[in-house]
C-alpha positions as CSV (number, residue, x, y, z in Angstrom):
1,X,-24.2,86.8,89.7
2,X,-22.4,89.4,87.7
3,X,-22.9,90.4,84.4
4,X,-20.0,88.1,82.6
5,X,-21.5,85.2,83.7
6,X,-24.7,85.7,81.8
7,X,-23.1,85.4,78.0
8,X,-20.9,82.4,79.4
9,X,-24.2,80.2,81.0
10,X,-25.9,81.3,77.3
11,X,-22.9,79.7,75.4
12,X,-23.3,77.0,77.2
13,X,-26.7,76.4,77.2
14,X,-26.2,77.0,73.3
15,X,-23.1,74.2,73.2
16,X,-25.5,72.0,75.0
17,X,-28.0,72.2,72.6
18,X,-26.1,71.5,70.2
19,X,-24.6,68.5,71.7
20,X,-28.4,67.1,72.1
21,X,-28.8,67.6,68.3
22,X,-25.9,65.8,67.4
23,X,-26.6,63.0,69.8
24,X,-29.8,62.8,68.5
25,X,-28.5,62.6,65.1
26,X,-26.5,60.2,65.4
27,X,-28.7,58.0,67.5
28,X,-31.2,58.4,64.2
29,X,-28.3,57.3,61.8
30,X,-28.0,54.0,63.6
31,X,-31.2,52.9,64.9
32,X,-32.2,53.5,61.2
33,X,-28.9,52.2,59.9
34,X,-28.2,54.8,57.0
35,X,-25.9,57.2,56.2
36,X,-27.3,60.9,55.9
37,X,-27.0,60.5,51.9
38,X,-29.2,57.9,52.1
39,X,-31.8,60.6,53.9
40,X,-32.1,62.3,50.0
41,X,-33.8,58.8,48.9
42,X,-36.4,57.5,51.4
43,X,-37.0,54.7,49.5
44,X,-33.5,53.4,50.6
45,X,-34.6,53.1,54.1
46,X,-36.9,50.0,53.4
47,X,-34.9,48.4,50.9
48,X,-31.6,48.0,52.3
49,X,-32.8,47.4,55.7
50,X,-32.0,44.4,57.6
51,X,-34.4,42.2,59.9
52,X,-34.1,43.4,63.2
53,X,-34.2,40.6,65.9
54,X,-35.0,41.7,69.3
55,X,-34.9,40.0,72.7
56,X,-37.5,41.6,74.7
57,X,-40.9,40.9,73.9
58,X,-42.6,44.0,74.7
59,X,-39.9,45.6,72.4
60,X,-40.6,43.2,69.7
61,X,-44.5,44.7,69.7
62,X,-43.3,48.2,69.5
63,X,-41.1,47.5,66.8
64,X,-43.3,45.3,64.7
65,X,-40.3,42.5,64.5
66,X,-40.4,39.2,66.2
67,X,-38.4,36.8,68.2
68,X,-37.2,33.3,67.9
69,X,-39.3,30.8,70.6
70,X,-37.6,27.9,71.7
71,X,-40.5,25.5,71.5
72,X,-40.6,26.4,67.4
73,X,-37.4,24.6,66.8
74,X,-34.8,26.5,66.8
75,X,-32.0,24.2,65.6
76,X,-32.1,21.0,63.2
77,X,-32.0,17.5,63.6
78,X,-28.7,17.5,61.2
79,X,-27.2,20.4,63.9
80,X,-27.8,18.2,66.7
81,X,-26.2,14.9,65.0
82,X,-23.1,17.0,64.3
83,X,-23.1,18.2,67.9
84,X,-23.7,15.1,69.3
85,X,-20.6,13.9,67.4
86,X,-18.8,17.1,68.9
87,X,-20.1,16.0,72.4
88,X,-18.8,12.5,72.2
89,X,-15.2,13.5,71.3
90,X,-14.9,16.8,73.4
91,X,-17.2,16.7,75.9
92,X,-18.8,13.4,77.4
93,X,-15.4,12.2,79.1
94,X,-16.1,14.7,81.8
95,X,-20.0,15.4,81.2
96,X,-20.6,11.3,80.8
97,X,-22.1,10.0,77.4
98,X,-25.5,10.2,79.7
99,X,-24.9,14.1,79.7
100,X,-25.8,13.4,83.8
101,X,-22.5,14.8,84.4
102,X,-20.0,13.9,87.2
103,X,-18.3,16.4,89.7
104,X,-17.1,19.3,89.2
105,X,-18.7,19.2,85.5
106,X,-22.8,19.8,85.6
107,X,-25.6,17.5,84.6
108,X,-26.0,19.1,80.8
109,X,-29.9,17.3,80.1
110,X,-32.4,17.2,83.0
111,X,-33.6,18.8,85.2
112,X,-30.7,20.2,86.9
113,X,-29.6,21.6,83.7
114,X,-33.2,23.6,82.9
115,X,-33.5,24.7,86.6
116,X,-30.0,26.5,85.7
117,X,-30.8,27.7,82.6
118,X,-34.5,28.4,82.7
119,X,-35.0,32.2,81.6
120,X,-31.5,32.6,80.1
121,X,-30.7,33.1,76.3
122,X,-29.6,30.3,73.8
123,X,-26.8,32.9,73.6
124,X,-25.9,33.2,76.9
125,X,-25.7,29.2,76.9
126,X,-23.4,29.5,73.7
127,X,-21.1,31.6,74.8
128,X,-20.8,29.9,78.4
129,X,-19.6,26.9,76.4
130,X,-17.7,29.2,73.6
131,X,-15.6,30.6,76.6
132,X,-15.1,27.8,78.8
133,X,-15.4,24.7,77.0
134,X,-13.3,22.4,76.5
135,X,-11.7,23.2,79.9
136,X,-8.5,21.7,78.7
137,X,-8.8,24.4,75.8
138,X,-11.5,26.6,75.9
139,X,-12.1,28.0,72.4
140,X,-11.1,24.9,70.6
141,X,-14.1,24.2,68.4
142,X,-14.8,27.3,65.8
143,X,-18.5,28.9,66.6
144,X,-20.8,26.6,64.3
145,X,-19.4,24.0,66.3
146,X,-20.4,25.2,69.7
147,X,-23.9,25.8,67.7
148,X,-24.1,22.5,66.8
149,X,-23.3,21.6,70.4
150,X,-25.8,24.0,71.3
151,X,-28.2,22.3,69.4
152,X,-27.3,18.7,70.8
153,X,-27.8,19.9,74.6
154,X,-31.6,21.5,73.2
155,X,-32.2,18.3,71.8
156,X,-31.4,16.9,75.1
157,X,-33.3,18.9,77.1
158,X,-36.5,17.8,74.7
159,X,-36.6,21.0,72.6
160,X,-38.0,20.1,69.1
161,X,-35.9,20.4,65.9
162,X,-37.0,22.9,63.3
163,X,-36.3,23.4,59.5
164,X,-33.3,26.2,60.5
165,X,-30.2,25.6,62.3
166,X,-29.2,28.1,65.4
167,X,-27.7,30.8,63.6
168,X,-24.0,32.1,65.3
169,X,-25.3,35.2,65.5
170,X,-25.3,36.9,69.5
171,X,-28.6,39.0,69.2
172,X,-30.3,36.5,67.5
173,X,-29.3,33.8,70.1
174,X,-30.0,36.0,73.2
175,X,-33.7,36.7,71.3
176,X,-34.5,33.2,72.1
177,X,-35.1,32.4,75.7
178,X,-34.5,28.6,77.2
179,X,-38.3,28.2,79.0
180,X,-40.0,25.2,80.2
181,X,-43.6,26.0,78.4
Protein backbone atom coordinates (compact mmCIF):
# COMPACT_ATOMS: atom_id res chain seq x y z
CA UNK A 1 0.00 0.00 0.00
CA UNK A 2 1.41 3.35 -0.84
CA UNK A 3 0.77 6.52 0.49
CA UNK A 4 -1.92 7.77 -2.29
CA UNK A 5 -4.12 5.17 -1.54
CA UNK A 6 -4.66 6.25 2.08
CA UNK A 7 -6.59 9.75 1.28
CA UNK A 8 -8.56 7.86 -1.60
CA UNK A 9 -9.88 4.61 0.84
CA UNK A 10 -10.64 7.89 3.46
CA UNK A 11 -12.88 9.59 0.75
CA UNK A 12 -14.41 6.72 0.26
CA UNK A 13 -15.13 5.58 3.51
CA UNK A 14 -16.32 9.33 3.93
CA UNK A 15 -18.72 9.01 0.56
CA UNK A 16 -19.98 5.87 2.18
CA UNK A 17 -20.97 7.36 5.09
CA UNK A 18 -22.69 9.64 3.62
CA UNK A 19 -24.51 7.46 1.43
CA UNK A 20 -25.72 5.47 4.80
CA UNK A 21 -27.10 8.87 6.02
CA UNK A 22 -28.96 9.63 3.15
CA UNK A 23 -30.34 6.16 2.87
CA UNK A 24 -31.29 6.36 6.19
CA UNK A 25 -32.99 9.54 5.67
CA UNK A 26 -34.87 8.75 3.35
CA UNK A 27 -35.99 5.42 4.61
CA UNK A 28 -37.21 7.73 7.79
CA UNK A 29 -39.22 10.11 5.42
CA UNK A 30 -41.26 7.18 4.18
CA UNK A 31 -41.74 4.78 6.87
CA UNK A 32 -43.00 7.98 8.67
CA UNK A 33 -44.62 9.36 5.60
CA UNK A 34 -43.62 13.19 5.94
CA UNK A 35 -41.78 15.52 4.19
CA UNK A 36 -38.70 16.97 6.23
CA UNK A 37 -40.85 20.39 6.67
CA UNK A 38 -43.13 18.47 8.39
CA UNK A 39 -40.01 17.45 10.93
CA UNK A 40 -40.39 21.44 12.28
CA UNK A 41 -44.00 20.43 13.68
CA UNK A 42 -44.12 17.03 15.41
CA UNK A 43 -47.54 17.30 15.96
CA UNK A 44 -48.04 16.74 12.20
CA UNK A 45 -46.70 13.29 12.47
CA UNK A 46 -49.89 11.91 14.29
CA UNK A 47 -52.37 13.90 12.73
CA UNK A 48 -51.91 13.35 9.18
CA UNK A 49 -50.97 9.86 9.45
CA UNK A 50 -52.74 7.12 7.81
CA UNK A 51 -53.68 3.57 9.30
CA UNK A 52 -51.06 1.35 8.56
CA UNK A 53 -52.30 -2.23 7.58
CA UNK A 54 -49.83 -4.88 7.86
CA UNK A 55 -49.81 -8.53 6.76
CA UNK A 56 -47.49 -10.27 9.11
CA UNK A 57 -48.66 -10.79 12.40
CA UNK A 58 -45.59 -10.49 14.38
CA UNK A 59 -45.08 -7.17 12.53
CA UNK A 60 -48.55 -6.07 13.42
CA UNK A 61 -47.38 -6.43 17.37
CA UNK A 62 -44.32 -4.36 16.76
CA UNK A 63 -46.08 -1.77 15.14
CA UNK A 64 -49.12 -1.58 17.38
CA UNK A 65 -51.57 -1.86 14.09
CA UNK A 66 -53.72 -4.70 13.29
CA UNK A 67 -54.77 -7.01 10.54
CA UNK A 68 -57.99 -7.90 8.94
CA UNK A 69 -59.05 -11.87 10.05
CA UNK A 70 -61.09 -13.69 7.68
CA UNK A 71 -63.37 -15.33 10.21
CA UNK A 72 -64.46 -11.42 11.32
CA UNK A 73 -66.18 -10.87 8.07
CA UNK A 74 -64.40 -9.38 5.80
CA UNK A 75 -66.93 -8.61 2.96
CA UNK A 76 -70.89 -7.92 3.17
CA UNK A 77 -73.73 -9.80 2.44
CA UNK A 78 -74.70 -6.88 -0.31
CA UNK A 79 -70.87 -7.53 -1.82
CA UNK A 80 -71.53 -11.04 -2.20
CA UNK A 81 -75.22 -10.66 -3.87
CA UNK A 82 -73.54 -8.32 -6.40
CA UNK A 83 -70.81 -10.92 -6.99
CA UNK A 84 -72.99 -13.59 -7.22
CA UNK A 85 -74.78 -11.65 -9.94
CA UNK A 86 -71.15 -11.07 -11.52
CA UNK A 87 -70.57 -14.90 -11.11
CA UNK A 88 -73.76 -15.94 -12.96
CA UNK A 89 -73.13 -13.83 -16.02
CA UNK A 90 -69.19 -14.09 -16.28
CA UNK A 91 -68.20 -16.93 -14.61
CA UNK A 92 -70.46 -20.06 -13.89
CA UNK A 93 -70.68 -21.13 -17.71
CA UNK A 94 -67.19 -22.58 -17.20
CA UNK A 95 -67.06 -22.82 -13.23
CA UNK A 96 -70.90 -24.34 -13.21
CA UNK A 97 -73.66 -22.39 -11.21
CA UNK A 98 -72.53 -25.17 -8.39
CA UNK A 99 -69.02 -23.32 -8.41
CA UNK A 100 -67.86 -27.39 -8.49
CA UNK A 101 -66.23 -26.41 -11.55
CA UNK A 102 -65.64 -28.56 -14.74
CA UNK A 103 -62.20 -29.19 -16.47
CA UNK A 104 -59.74 -27.14 -17.07
CA UNK A 105 -61.64 -24.49 -14.81
CA UNK A 106 -61.18 -25.40 -10.75
CA UNK A 107 -63.85 -26.22 -8.17
CA UNK A 108 -64.19 -22.33 -6.83
CA UNK A 109 -66.26 -23.60 -3.17
CA UNK A 110 -65.08 -26.78 -1.36
CA UNK A 111 -62.67 -28.26 -0.45
CA UNK A 112 -60.53 -28.37 -3.35
CA UNK A 113 -60.79 -24.67 -3.56
CA UNK A 114 -59.48 -24.10 0.42
CA UNK A 115 -56.79 -26.86 0.05
CA UNK A 116 -55.50 -24.37 -2.79
CA UNK A 117 -55.91 -21.42 -1.18
CA UNK A 118 -55.39 -22.10 2.49
CA UNK A 119 -52.59 -19.65 3.78
CA UNK A 120 -52.78 -17.30 0.78
CA UNK A 121 -54.02 -13.61 0.85
CA UNK A 122 -57.62 -12.37 -0.14
CA UNK A 123 -55.30 -10.34 -2.37
CA UNK A 124 -53.48 -12.80 -3.86
CA UNK A 125 -57.05 -14.47 -4.72
CA UNK A 126 -58.12 -11.04 -6.16
CA UNK A 127 -55.66 -10.43 -8.26
CA UNK A 128 -55.49 -14.19 -9.62
CA UNK A 129 -58.99 -13.51 -10.82
CA UNK A 130 -58.27 -9.55 -11.72
CA UNK A 131 -55.51 -11.05 -14.20
CA UNK A 132 -56.98 -14.05 -15.50
CA UNK A 133 -60.55 -13.92 -15.33
CA UNK A 134 -62.77 -13.89 -17.62
CA UNK A 135 -60.37 -16.10 -19.75
CA UNK A 136 -62.15 -14.84 -22.81
CA UNK A 137 -61.07 -11.30 -21.48
CA UNK A 138 -59.24 -11.07 -18.62
CA UNK A 139 -59.62 -7.57 -17.06
CA UNK A 140 -63.16 -7.20 -18.14
CA UNK A 141 -64.92 -6.42 -14.87
CA UNK A 142 -63.41 -2.95 -13.13
CA UNK A 143 -61.75 -3.89 -9.51
CA UNK A 144 -64.91 -3.50 -7.10
CA UNK A 145 -66.29 -5.99 -9.31
CA UNK A 146 -63.65 -8.69 -8.90
CA UNK A 147 -64.20 -7.55 -4.97
CA UNK A 148 -67.58 -8.35 -5.09
CA UNK A 149 -66.65 -11.62 -6.83
CA UNK A 150 -64.25 -11.99 -4.18
CA UNK A 151 -66.73 -11.69 -1.78
CA UNK A 152 -69.20 -14.20 -3.50
CA UNK A 153 -66.43 -17.13 -3.62
CA UNK A 154 -65.82 -16.18 0.59
CA UNK A 155 -69.33 -16.56 1.01
CA UNK A 156 -69.02 -19.82 -0.72
CA UNK A 157 -66.39 -21.17 1.03
CA UNK A 158 -68.55 -20.35 4.43
CA UNK A 159 -66.68 -17.25 5.52
CA UNK A 160 -69.20 -14.98 7.47
CA UNK A 161 -70.27 -11.51 6.11
CA UNK A 162 -69.37 -8.48 8.15
CA UNK A 163 -70.59 -4.77 8.36
CA UNK A 164 -67.54 -3.72 5.68
CA UNK A 165 -67.15 -4.73 2.21
CA UNK A 166 -63.41 -6.01 0.93
CA UNK A 167 -61.83 -2.86 0.32
CA UNK A 168 -59.72 -2.79 -3.37
CA UNK A 169 -56.97 -1.94 -1.74
CA UNK A 170 -53.62 -4.63 -2.33
CA UNK A 171 -52.02 -4.38 1.22
CA UNK A 172 -55.05 -4.39 2.87
CA UNK A 173 -56.24 -7.58 0.92
CA UNK A 174 -52.93 -9.46 1.33
CA UNK A 175 -53.31 -8.48 5.37
CA UNK A 176 -56.08 -10.91 5.43
CA UNK A 177 -55.12 -14.54 5.08
CA UNK A 178 -57.77 -17.31 3.65
CA UNK A 179 -57.45 -20.00 6.84
CA UNK A 180 -59.63 -22.84 7.79
CA UNK A 181 -59.87 -21.81 11.81
Amino acid sequence: MTDNDQPTRSRSAGTYTLVIIAIVAVGMIFFLGTEPSDMEEPDKLVSNAEPTKVSDPAAAAVLNVSTANIRDGVYTNAQARRGDKLYAEHCSLCHLPSMTGKEPAPELAGDLFMSKWTGQSVGDLFIRIATTMPVSNPGLLTEKQYADLVAVLLQANNFPAGAEEIEVDQDYMDGIKIQMN
